[in-house]
C-alpha atoms as one frame of an Amber mdcrd trajectory, in Angstrom:
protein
 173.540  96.125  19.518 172.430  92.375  19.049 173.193  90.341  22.247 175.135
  87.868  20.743 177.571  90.881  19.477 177.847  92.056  22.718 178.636  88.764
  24.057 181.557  88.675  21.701 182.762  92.006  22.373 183.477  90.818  26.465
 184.960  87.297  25.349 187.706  89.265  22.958 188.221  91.556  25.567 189.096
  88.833  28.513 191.278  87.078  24.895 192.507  90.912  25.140 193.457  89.966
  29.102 194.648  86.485  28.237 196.986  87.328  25.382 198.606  89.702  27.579
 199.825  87.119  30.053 200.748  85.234  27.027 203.240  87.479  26.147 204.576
  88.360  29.241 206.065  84.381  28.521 207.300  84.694  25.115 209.295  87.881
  26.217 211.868  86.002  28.027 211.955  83.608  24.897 212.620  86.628  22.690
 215.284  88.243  24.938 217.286  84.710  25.395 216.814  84.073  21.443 218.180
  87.762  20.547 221.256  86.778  22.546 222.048  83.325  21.647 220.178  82.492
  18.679 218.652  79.585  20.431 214.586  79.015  22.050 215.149  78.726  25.638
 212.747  75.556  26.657 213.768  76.521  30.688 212.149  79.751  30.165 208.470
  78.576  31.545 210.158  76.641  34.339 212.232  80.301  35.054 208.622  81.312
  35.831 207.702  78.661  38.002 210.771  78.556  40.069 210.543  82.254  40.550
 206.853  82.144  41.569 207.979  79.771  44.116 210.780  81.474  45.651 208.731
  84.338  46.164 205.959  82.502  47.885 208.879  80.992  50.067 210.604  84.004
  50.848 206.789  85.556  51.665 205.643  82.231  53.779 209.699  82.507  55.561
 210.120  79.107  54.367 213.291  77.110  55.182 214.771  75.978  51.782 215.369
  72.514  51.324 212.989  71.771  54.322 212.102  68.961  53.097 214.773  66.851
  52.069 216.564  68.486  55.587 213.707  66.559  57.798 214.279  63.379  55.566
 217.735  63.549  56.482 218.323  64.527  59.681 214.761  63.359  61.039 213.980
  66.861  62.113 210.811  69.124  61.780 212.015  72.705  60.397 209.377  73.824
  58.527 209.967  77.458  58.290 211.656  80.958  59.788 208.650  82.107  62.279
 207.962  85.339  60.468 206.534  86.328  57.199 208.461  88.695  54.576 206.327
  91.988  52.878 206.173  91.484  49.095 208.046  94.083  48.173 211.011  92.935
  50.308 210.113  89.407  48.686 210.347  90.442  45.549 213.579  91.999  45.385
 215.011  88.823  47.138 213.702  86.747  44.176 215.060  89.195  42.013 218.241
  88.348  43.383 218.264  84.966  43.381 217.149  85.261  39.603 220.352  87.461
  38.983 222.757  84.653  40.699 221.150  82.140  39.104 221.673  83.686  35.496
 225.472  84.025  36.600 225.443  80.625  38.124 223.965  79.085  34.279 226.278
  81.419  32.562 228.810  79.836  34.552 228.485  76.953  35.017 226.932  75.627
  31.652 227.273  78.951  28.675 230.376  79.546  28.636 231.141  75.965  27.517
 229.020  76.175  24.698 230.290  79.149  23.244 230.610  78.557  19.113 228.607
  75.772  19.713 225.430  74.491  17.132 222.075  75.889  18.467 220.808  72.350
  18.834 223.801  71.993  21.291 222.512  75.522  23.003 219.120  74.192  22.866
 219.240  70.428  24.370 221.038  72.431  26.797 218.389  74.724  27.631 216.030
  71.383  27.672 218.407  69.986  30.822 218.444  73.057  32.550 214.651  72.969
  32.552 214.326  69.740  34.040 217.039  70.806  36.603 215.473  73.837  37.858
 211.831  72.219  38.158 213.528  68.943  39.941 215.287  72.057  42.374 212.581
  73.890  42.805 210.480  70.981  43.965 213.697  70.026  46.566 213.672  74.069
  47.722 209.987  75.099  47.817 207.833  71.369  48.557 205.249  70.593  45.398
 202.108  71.281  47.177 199.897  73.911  45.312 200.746  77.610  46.872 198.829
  80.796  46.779 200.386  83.678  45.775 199.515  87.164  47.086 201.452  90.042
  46.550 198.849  92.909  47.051 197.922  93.038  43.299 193.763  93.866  42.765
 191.600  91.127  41.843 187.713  90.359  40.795 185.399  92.445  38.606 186.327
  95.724  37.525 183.802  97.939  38.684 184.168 100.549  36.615 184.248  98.916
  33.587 181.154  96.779  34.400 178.989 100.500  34.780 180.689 102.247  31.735
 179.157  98.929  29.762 176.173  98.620  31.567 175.677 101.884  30.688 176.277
 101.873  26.855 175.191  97.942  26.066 172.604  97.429  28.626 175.208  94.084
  29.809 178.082  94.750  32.435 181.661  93.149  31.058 183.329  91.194  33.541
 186.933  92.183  33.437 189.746  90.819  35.955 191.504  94.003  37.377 194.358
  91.402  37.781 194.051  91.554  33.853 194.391  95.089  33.665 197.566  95.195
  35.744 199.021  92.667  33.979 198.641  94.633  30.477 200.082  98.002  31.617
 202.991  96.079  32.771 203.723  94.146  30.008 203.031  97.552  28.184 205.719
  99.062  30.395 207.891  96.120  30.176 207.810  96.143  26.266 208.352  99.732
  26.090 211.374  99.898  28.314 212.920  96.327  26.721 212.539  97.894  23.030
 214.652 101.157  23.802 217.083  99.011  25.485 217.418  96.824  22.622 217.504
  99.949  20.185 219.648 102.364  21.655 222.012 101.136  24.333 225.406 100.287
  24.360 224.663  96.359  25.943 221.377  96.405  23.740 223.939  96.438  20.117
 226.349  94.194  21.942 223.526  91.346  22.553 222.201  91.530  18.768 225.809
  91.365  17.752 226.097  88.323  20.420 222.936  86.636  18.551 224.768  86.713
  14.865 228.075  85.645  15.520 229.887  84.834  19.088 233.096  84.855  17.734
 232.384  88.040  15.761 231.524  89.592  18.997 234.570  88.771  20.825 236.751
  89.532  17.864 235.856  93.264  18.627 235.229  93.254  22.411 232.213  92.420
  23.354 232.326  90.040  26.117 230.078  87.234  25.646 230.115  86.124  29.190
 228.550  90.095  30.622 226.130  89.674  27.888 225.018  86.103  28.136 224.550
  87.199  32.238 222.760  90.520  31.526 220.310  88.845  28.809 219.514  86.214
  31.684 218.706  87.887  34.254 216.313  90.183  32.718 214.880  87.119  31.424
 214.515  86.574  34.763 212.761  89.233  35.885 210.158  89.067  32.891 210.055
  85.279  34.693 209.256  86.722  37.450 206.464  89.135  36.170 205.184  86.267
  34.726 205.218  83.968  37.676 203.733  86.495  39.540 200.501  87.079  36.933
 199.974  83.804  36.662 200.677  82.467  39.805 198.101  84.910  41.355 195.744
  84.212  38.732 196.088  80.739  38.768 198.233  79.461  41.843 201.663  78.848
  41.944 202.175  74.977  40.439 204.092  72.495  38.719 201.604  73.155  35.792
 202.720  76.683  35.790 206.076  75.852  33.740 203.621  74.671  30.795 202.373
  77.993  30.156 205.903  77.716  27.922 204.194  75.483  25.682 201.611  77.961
  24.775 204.125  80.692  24.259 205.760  78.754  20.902 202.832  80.042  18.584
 202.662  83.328  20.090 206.482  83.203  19.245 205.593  81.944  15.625 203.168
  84.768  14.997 204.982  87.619  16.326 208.473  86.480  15.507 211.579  85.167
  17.378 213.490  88.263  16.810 210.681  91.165  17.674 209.979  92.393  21.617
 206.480  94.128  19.641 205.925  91.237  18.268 205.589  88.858  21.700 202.966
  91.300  22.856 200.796  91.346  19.337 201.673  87.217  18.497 199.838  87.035
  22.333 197.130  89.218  21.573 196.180  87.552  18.604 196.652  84.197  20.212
 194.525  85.099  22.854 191.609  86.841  21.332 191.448  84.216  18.419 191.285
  81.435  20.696 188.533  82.918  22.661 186.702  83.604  19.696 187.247  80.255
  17.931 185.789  78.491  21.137 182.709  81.462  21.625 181.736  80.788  17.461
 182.807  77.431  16.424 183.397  75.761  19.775 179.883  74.589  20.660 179.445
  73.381  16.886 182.278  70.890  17.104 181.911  70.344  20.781 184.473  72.584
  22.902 187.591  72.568  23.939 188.962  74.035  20.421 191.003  76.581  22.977
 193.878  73.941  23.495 194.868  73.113  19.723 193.746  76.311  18.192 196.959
  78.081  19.066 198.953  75.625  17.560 196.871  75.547  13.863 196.997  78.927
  13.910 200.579  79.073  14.266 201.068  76.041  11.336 199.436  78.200   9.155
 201.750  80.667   9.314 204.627  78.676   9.249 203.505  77.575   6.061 203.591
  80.938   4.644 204.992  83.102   6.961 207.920  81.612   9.124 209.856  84.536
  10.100 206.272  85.377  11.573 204.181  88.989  11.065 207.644  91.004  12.770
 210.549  88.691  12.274 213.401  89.068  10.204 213.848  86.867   7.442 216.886
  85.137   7.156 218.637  84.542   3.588 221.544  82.163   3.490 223.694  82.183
   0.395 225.566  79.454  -0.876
């Protein structure tokens, strides 16, 4: 096989990788749009502030440290133990499930019947809210996150293609993880969404709220059940990337990137968020392995976002959306 084929084979494999954690973003966009009808901007900060209450539950962090020292002049810094993950992570969970209560609360259900731009400037406060919080609760210094999940070189994959190619891939077992839990997390979300009872009510939710109510369904159960498993796909998320990458401020801009792999795969379609990231992330990685050094790099940052014009222009329900038809 020519070398430079081979080269291309690892760099759309590691797009493979990429496009995974890609997706593992846009699914909390699809789940809150599937609900409401509306794109959740808050859902990439949902990420970062769960990343960071994990580390601080881990670390046995005081909350609000911080701004209690500035007050009271004191120097409480944190607990004196550390937490396991696992106990970690189900206290994160929790706080993601009282925090989807506390929105649904305190902010949904006055919006109900409301235009989507109304839903969606609101989503655009909350955002800002939760990253100004999470700064207040956690500190903004640059955390590492570690939660017992395998990184570096996969070993066996590097002999099985030193083996056939002569060339050993270098694939992040962090990236492996990552895409048999999305792959799990896709799997389970679809048959919810298919074939449950709450699964009808939230499509019914996403047409028409007053519909809904007019024949039972409560809005408020559903707008809380639809958040917090957005939350815990936050929290997968936070937890990929914030091991991958460290747990930052930059971490709630991995939203950004999630737009076009919601524009290729569809608002509407759970499938969809994992293929819109594949393709995202393999055709990025490509674009910058081919054409990159002919125009001078960095094509990975705007690629994305070309991509998804292009099929706005003549696809904009994307490859598994469902097109809308208004009559007048």
């Amino acid at each position: 096989m020519p070398e430079q084929l081979i080269f291309a084979t690892e760099v759309a494999l590691n797009g493979l990788m990429t496009g995974v954690l890609y997706s593992l973003v846009a699914l909390g966009f699809v789940l809150i749009f599937k609900a409401s009808g509306i794109f959740n901007y808050s859902q990439g900060v949902l990420a970062l502030f769960a990343a960071l209450t994990l580390v601080g539950f881990q670390d046995g962090q005081v909350p609000f440290s911080h701004l209690i020292n500035a007050t009271f002049g004191t120097e409480i810094h944190g607990f004196g133990f550390e937490l396991p993950a696992i106990i970690a992570i189900v206290l994160t969970l929790g706080v993601m499930v009282l925090l989807a209560i506390l929105i649904e609360k305190l902010v949904l259900k006055h919006l109900v019947n409301q235009e989507p731009i109304i839903l969606f400037m609101a989503t655009i406060g909350l955002a800002y809210f939760l990253e100004g919080l999470g700064d207040i609760m956690w500190g903004s210094d640059i955390k590492n996150l570690d939660v017992g999940l395998p990184q570096g070189i996969s070993p066996v994959i590097d002999t099985v293609t030193y083996e056939w190619f002569g060339y050993g891939f270098f694939i992040d077992k962090l990236d492996i993880v990552a895409t048999v839990i999305a792959a799990i997390l896709v799997i389970s979300l679809t048959l919810f969404s298919q074939y449950s009872k709450q699964g009808r009510a939230l499509r019914a939710v996403a047409d028409d709220h007053q519909a809904a109510l007019s024949v039972g369904v409560s809005l408020r159960f559903i707008w809380v059940l639809v958040w917090s498993i957005a939350g815990l796909v936050a929290l997968v998320a936070g937890i990929m990337w914030g091991t991958k990458s460290g747990v930052q401020f930059s971490l709630s801009l991995i939203a950004l990137k999630a737009l076009p792999v919601l524009m290729l795969g569809g608002f509407t379609s759970i499938p969809g968020a994992i293929v819109g990231g594949l393709i995202i992330g393999v055709g990025e990685k490509l674009f910058e392995f081919t054409v990159g050094p002919m125009v001078g790099g960095a094509t990975e940052n705007w690629f994305a976002y070309v991509l998804a014009l292009v099929f706005l222009v003549f696809r904009p329900q994307g490859l598994f959306g469902e097109k809308i038809i208004e009559r007048v």
